[in-house]
C-alpha positions as CSV (number, residue, x, y, z in Angstrom):
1,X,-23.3,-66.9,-19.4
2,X,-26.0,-66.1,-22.3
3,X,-26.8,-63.2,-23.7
4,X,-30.2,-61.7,-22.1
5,X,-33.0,-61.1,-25.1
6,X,-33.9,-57.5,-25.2
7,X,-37.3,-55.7,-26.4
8,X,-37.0,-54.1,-29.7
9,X,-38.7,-51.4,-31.0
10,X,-39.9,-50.2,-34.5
11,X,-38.9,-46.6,-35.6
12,X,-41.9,-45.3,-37.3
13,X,-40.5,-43.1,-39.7
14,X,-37.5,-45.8,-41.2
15,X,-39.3,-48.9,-40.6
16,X,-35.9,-50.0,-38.5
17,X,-36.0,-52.3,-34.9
18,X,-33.6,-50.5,-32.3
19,X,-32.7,-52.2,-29.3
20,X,-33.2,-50.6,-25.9
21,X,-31.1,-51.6,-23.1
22,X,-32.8,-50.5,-19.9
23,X,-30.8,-50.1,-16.3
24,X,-32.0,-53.1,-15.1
25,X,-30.2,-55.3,-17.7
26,X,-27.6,-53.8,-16.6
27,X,-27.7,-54.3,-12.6
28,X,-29.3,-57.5,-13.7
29,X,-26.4,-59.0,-15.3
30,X,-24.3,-58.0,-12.4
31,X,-26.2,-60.6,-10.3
32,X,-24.6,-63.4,-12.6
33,X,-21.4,-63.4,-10.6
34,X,-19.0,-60.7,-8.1
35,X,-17.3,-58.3,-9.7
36,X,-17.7,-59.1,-13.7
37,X,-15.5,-57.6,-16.3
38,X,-17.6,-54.9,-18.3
39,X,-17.0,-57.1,-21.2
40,X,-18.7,-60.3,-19.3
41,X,-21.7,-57.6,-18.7
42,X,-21.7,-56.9,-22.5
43,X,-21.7,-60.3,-23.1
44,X,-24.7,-60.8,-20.5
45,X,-27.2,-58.0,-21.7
46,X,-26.4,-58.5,-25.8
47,X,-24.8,-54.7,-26.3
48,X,-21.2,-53.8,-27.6
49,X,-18.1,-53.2,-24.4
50,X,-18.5,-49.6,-25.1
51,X,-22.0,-48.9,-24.3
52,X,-21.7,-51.5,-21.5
53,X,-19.0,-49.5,-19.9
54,X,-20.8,-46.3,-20.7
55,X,-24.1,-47.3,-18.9
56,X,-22.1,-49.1,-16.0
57,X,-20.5,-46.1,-15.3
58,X,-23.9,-44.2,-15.1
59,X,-24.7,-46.3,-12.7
60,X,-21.7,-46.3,-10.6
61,X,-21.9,-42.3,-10.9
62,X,-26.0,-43.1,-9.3
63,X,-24.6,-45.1,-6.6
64,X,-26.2,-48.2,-7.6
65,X,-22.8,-50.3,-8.8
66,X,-19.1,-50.1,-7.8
67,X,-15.9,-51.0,-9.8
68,X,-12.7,-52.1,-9.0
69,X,-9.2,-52.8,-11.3
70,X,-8.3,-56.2,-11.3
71,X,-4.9,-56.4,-13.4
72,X,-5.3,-54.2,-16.6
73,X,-9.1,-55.1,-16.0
74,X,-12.5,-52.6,-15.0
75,X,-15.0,-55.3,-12.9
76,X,-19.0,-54.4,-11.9
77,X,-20.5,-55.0,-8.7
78,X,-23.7,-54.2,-7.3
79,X,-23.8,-52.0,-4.7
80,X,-25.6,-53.1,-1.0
């Protein structure tokens, strides 16, 4: 798996690049195999575990992804 590039912008006022991570890096790097650990999706879209599994969870809340425990483990799947 490699990490997807993401769009940066410029914050006018400090001058600093933030990254955005839209939805669809998200359901995007679902499609890279079935049920993938949230850090796998991490990995995939270039973010830390934490937002991963915040925004994965956003989207399971939406209806658009599902998880399931595997072992001690949270995996991603896209919905149908």
């Amino acid at each position: 798996m490699k990490p997807h590039m993401m769009g940066r912008e410029r914050d006018e006022e400090t001058g600093k690049y933030t990254t955005q991570y839209q939805r669809e890096d998200f359901l995007n790097a679902l499609e890279e195999g079935d049920f993938l650990a949230t850090s796998d999706v991490a990995e995939i879209v270039g973010c830390t575990q934490n937002l991963a599994y915040r925004r994965l969870k956003e989207l399971e809340n939406e209806g658009e992804v599902k998880s399931k425990e595997i072992g001690r483990f949270l995996a991603w799947q896209k919905t149908d």
